[in-house]
VEXDREN-964240 format. One record per atom (N, C-alpha, C, O, CB): residue in one letter; z, x, y. Coordinates in steps of 0.02 Angstrom, whole numbers, padded with zeros to 5 digits, always signed. Glycine has a CB too. Layout:
aZXY...
REM end
This chain:
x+18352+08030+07890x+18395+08002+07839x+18459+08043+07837x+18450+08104+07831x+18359+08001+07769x+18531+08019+07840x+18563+08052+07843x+18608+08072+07779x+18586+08043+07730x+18583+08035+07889x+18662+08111+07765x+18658+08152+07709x+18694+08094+07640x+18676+08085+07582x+18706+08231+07729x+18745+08068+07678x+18737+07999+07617x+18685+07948+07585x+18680+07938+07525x+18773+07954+07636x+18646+07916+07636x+18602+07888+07609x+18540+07955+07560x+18504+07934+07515x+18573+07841+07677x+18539+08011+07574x+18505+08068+07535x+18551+08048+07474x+18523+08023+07425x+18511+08156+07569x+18607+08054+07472x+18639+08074+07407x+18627+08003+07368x+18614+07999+07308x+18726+08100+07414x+18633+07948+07411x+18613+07868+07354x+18552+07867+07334x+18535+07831+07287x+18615+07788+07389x+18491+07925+07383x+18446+07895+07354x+18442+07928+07301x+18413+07897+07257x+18392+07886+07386x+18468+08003+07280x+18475+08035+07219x+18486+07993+07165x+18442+07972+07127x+18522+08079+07222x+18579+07974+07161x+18603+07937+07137x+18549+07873+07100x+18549+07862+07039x+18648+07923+07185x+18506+07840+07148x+18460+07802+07136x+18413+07809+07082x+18399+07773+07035x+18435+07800+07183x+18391+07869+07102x+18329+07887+07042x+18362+07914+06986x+18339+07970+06976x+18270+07946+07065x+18389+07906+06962x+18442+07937+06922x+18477+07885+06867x+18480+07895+06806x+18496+07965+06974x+18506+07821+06906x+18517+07759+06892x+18485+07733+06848x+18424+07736+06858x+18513+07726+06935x+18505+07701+06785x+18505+07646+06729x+18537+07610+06731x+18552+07584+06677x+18513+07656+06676x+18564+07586+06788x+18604+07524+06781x+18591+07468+06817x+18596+07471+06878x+18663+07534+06794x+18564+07385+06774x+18541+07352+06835x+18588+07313+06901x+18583+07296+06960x+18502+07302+06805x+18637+07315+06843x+18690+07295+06909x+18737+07347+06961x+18779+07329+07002x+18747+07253+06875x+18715+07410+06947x+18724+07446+07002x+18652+07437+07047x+18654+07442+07108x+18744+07522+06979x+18607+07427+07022x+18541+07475+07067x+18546+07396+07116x+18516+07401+07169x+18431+07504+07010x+18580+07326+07104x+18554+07259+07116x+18593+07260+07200x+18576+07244+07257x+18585+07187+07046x+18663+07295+07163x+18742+07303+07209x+18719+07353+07263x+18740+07344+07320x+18821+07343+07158x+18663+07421+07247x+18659+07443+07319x+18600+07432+07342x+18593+07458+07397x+18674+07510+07332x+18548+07402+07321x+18501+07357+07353x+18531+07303+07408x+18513+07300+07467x+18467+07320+07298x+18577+07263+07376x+18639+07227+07428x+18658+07257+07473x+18660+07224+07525x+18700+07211+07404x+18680+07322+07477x+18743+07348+07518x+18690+07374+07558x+18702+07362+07617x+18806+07404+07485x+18641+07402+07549x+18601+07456+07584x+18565+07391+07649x+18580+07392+07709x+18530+07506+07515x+18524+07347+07620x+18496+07290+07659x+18528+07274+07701x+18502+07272+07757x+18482+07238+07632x+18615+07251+07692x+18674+07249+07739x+18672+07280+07779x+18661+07258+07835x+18726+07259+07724x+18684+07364+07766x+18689+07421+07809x+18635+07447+07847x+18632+07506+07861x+18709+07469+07775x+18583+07396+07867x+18516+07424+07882x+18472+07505+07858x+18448+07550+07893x+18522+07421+07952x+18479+07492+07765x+18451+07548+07766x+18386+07521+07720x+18384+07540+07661x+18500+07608+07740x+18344+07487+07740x+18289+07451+07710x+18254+07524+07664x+18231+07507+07610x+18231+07409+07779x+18250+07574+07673x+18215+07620+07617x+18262+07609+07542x+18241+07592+07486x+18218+07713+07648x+18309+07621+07556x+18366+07637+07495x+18362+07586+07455x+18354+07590+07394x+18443+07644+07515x+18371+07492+07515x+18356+07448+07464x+18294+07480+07421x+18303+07513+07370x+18339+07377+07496x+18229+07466+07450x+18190+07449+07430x+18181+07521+07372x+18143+07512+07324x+18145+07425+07485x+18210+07576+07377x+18208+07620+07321x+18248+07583+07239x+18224+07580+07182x+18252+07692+07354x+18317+07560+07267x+18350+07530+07222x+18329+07483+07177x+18349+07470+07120x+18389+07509+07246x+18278+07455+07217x+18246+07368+07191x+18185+07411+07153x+18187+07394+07094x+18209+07290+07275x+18136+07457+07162x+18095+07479+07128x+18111+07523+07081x+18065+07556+07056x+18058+07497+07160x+18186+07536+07055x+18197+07597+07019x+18233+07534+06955x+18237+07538+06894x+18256+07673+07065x+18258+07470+07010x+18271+07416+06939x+18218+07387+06904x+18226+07358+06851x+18309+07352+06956x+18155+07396+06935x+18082+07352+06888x+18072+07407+06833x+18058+07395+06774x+17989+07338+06942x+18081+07459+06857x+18083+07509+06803x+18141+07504+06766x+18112+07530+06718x+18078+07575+06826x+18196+07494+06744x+18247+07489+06710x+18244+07442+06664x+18247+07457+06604x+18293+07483+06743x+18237+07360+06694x+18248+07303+06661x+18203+07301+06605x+18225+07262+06564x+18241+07247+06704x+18137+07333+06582x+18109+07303+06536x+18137+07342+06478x+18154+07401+06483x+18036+07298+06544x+18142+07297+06407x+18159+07330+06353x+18126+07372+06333x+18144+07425+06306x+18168+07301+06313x+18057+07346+06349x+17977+07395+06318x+18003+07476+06308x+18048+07488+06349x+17892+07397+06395x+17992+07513+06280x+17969+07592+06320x+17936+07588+06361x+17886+07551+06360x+17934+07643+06288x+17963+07642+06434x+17943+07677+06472x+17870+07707+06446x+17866+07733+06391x+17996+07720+06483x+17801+07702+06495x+17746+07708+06472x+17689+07658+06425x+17629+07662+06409x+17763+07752+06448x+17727+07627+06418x+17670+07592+06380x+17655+07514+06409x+17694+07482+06444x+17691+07590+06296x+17588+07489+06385x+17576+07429+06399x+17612+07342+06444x+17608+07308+06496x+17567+07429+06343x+17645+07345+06375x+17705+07300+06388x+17765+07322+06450x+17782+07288+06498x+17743+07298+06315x+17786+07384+06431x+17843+07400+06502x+17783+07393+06562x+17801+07431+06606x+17891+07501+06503x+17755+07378+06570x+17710+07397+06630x+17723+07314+06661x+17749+07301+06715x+17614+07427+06606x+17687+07248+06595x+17691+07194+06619x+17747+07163+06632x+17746+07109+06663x+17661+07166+06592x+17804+07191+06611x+17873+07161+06612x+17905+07185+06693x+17946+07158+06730x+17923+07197+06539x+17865+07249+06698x+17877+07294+06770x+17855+07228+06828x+17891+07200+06870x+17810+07381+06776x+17802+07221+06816x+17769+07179+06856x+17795+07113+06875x+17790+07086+06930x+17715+07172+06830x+17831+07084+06803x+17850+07018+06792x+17918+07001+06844x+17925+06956+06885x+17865+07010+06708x+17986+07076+06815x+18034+07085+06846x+18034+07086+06929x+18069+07051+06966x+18054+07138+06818x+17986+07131+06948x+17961+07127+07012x+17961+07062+07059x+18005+07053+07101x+17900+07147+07003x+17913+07021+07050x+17888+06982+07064x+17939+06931+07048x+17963+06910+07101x+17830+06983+07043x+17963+06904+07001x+18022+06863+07007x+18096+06888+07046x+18146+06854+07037x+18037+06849+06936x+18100+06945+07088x+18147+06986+07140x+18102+06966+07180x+18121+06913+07205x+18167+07070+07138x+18053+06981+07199x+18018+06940+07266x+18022+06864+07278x+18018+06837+07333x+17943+06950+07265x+18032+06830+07209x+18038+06761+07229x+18120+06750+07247x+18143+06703+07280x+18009+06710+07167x+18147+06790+07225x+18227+06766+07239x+18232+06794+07299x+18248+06759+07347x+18290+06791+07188x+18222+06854+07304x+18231+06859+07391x+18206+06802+07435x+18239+06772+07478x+18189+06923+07421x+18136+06791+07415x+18101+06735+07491x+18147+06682+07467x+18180+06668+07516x+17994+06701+07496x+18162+06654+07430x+18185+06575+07405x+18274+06585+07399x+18312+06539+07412x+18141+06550+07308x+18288+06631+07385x+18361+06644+07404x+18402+06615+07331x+18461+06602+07324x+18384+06594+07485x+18351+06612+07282x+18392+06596+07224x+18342+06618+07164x+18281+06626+07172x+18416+06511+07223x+18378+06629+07100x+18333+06655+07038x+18264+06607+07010x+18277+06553+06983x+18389+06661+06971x+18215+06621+07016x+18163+06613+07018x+18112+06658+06942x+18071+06703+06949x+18155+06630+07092x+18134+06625+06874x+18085+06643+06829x+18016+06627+06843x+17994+06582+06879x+18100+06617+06772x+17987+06667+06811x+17898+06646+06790x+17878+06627+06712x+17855+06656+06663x+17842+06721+06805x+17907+06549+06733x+17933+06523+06667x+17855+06529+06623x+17843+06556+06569x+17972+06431+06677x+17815+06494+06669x+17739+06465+06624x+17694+06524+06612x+17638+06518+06588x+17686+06405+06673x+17733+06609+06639x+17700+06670+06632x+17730+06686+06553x+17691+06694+06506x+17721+06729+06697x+17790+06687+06546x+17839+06696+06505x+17812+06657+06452x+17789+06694+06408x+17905+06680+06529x+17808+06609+06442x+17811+06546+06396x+17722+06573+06372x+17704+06538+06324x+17828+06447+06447x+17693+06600+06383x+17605+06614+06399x+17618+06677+06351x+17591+06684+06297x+17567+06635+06500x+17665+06721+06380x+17657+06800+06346x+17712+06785+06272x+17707+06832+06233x+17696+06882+06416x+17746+06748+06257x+17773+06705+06209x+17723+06679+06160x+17733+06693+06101x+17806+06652+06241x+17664+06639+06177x+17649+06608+06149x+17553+06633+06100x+17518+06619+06051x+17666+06554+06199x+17557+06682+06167x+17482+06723+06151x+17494+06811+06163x+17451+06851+06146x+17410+06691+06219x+17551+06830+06190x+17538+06896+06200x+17555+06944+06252x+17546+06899+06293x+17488+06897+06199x+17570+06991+06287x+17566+07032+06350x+17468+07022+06376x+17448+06998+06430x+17595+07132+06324x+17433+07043+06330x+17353+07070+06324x+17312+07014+06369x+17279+07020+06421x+17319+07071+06231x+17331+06942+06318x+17282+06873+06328x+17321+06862+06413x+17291+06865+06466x+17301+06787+06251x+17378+06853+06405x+17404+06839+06484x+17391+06861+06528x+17389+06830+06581x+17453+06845+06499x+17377+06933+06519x+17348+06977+06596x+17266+06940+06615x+17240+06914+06664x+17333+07091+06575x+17249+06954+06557x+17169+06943+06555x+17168+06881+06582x+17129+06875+06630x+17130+06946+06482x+17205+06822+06562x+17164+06762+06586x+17196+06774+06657x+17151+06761+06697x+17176+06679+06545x+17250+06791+06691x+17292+06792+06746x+17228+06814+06789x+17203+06781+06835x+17366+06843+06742x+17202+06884+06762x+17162+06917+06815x+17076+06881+06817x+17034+06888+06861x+17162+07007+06793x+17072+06846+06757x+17012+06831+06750x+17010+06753+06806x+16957+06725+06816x+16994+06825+06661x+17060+06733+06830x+17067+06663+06862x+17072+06678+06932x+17084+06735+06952x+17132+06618+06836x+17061+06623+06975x+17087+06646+07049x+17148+06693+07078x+17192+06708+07037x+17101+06591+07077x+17153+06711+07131x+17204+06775+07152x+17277+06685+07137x+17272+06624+07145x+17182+06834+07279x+17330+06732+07115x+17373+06698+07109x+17424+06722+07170x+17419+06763+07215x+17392+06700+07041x+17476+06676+07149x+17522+06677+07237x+17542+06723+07195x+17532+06747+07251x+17587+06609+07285x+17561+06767+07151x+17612+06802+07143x+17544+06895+07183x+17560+06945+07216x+17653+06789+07034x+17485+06877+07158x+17442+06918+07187x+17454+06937+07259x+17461+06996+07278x+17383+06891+07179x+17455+06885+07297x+17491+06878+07354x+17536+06912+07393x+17540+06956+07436x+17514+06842+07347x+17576+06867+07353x+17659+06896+07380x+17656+06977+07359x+17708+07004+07377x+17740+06850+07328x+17620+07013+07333x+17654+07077+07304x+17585+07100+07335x+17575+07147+07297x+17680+07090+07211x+17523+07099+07384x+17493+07124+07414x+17531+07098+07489x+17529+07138+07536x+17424+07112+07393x+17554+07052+07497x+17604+07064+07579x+17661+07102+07582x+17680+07106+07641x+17637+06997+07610x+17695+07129+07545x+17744+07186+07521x+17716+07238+07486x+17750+07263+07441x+17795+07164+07480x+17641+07266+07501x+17622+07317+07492x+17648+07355+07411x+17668+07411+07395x+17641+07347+07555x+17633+07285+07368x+17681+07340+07293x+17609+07294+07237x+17618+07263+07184x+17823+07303+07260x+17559+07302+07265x+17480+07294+07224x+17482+07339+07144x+17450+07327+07093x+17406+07340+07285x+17529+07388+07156x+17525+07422+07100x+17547+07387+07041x+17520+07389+06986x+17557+07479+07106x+17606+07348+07061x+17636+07339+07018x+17600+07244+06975x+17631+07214+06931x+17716+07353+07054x+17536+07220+07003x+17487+07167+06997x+17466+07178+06923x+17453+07227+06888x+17425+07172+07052x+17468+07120+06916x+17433+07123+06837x+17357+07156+06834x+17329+07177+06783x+17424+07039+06804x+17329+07156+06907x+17263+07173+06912x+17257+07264+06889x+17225+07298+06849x+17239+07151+06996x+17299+07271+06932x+17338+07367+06925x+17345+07377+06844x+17308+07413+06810x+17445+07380+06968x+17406+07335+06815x+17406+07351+06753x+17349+07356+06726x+17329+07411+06708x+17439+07317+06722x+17311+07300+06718x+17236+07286+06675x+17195+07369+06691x+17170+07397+06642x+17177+07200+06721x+17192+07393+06742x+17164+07460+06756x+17214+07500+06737x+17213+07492+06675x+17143+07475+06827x+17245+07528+06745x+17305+07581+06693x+17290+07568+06632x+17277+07622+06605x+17392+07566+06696x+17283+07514+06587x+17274+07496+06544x+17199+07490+06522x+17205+07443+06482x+17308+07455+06548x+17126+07508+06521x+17074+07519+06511x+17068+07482+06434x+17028+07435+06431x+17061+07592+06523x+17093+07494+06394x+17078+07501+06342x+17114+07437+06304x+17115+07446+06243x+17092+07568+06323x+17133+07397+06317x+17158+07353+06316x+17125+07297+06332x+17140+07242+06309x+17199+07362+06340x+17071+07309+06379x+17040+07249+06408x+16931+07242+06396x+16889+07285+06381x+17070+07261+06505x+16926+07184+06408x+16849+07187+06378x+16829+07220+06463x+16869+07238+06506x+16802+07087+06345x+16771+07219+06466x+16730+07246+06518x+16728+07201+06572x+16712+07223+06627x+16663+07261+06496x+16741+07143+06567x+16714+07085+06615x+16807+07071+06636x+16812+07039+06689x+16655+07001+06563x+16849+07082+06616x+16917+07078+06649x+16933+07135+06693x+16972+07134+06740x+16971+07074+06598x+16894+07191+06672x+16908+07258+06719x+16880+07258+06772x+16907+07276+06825x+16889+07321+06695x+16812+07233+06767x+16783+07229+06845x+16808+07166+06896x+16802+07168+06957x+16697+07222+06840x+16836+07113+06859x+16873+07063+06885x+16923+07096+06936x+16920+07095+06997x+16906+07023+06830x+16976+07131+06890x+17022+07164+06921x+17009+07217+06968x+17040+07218+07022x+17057+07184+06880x+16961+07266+06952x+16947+07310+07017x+16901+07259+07063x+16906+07290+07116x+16903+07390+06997x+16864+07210+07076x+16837+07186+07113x+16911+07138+07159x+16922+07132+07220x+16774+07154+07073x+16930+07124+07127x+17012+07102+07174x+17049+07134+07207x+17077+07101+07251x+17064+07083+07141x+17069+07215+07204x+17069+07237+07221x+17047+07286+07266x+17077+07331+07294x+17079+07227+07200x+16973+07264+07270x+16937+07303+07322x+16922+07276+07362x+16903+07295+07417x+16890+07331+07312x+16931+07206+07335x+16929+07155+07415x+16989+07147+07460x+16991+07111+07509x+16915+07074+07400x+17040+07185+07437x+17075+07179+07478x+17099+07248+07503x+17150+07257+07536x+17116+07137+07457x+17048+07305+07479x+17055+07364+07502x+17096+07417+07479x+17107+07470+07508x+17066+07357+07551x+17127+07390+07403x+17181+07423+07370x+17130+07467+07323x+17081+07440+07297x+17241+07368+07328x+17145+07535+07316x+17105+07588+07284x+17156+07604+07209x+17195+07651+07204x+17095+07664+07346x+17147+07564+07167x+17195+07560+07087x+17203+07647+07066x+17233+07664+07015x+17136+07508+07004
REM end
C-alpha cells in the first residue's frame, strides 16, 4: 500500500462524513484501490445510523445501510428496503430481526454472505444481541450461519 492511500485510509477511519466517505469510495474504485473503497463504504454503515454507536438499533440500521449500498452498487441505482423499513416502523428493530431470521435465508442474507460482510446479517446482529431475542430465534440464527460456515 503506498503512502497516500496509508494516509486516506487514516483519514478514513477518522471520517464522519457520509458524503465524503461516499466521494472516496468513488474515487478509490476508479483508481483501482478496491481496499480503500471498501474501507470507506464500511466506515459509512457505521456513520449513517442516527442510533448510538453500540447499541441494538445502530447495529440494525448498520446492517440496513449496508445492504441497501450493495443493492445500489449491483443495480446501479438507490435501492431502499422499503417493506424492511415500513416492518421496523410499524412493529420495531426487535420483531423485524426475529421474524427476518426466523423465515427462509433472504436475498439480502445472500448478497452480504457473497461479499463476505455476514457480520453485518441480521442473523449476526440477533447473536451480538442475546438478550433481545427468545431462544428459538438464536439457534435459528446460529444454525444459518453455520451452514454456511460463518463462526458469529
Amino acid at each position: 500500500m503506498n503512502n497516500q492511500v496509508s494516509k486516506m485510509m487514516e483519514f478514513v477511519a477518522r471520517c464522519a462524513e457520509p458524503d465524503k466517505l461516499r466521494q472516496i469510495a468513488k474515487n478509490a474504485e476508479a483508481g483501482g484501490e478496491p481496499a480503500l473503497a471498501t474501507a470507506a463504504r464500511l466506515r459509512l454503515y457505521e456513520v449513517l445510523p442516527a442510533e448510538k454507536p453500540g447499541t441494538f438499533e445502530h447495529a440494525v440500521w448498520q446492517s440496513i445501510y449496508a445492504l441497501e449500498d450493495v443493492l445500489k452498487q449491483e443495480r446501479g441505482k438507490t435501492i431502499l428496503l422499503a417493506r424492511t423499513r415500513q416492518k421496523i416502523a410499524r412493529h420495531g428493530e426487535v420483531r423485524c430481526v426475529a421474524d427476518l431470521v426466523a423465515g427462509p435465508p433472504s436475498e439480502g442474507f445472500r448478497m452480504l454472505l457473497d461479499r463476505e460482510m455476514l457480520y453485518l446479517s441480521f442473523e449476526a446482529v440477533a447473536l451480538k444481541f442475546p438478550d433481545k431475542f427468545e431462544t428459538i430465534i438464536l439457534d435459528a440464527a446460529r444454525s444459518r450461519l453455520d451452514a454456511v460456515g460463518y463462526s458469529a
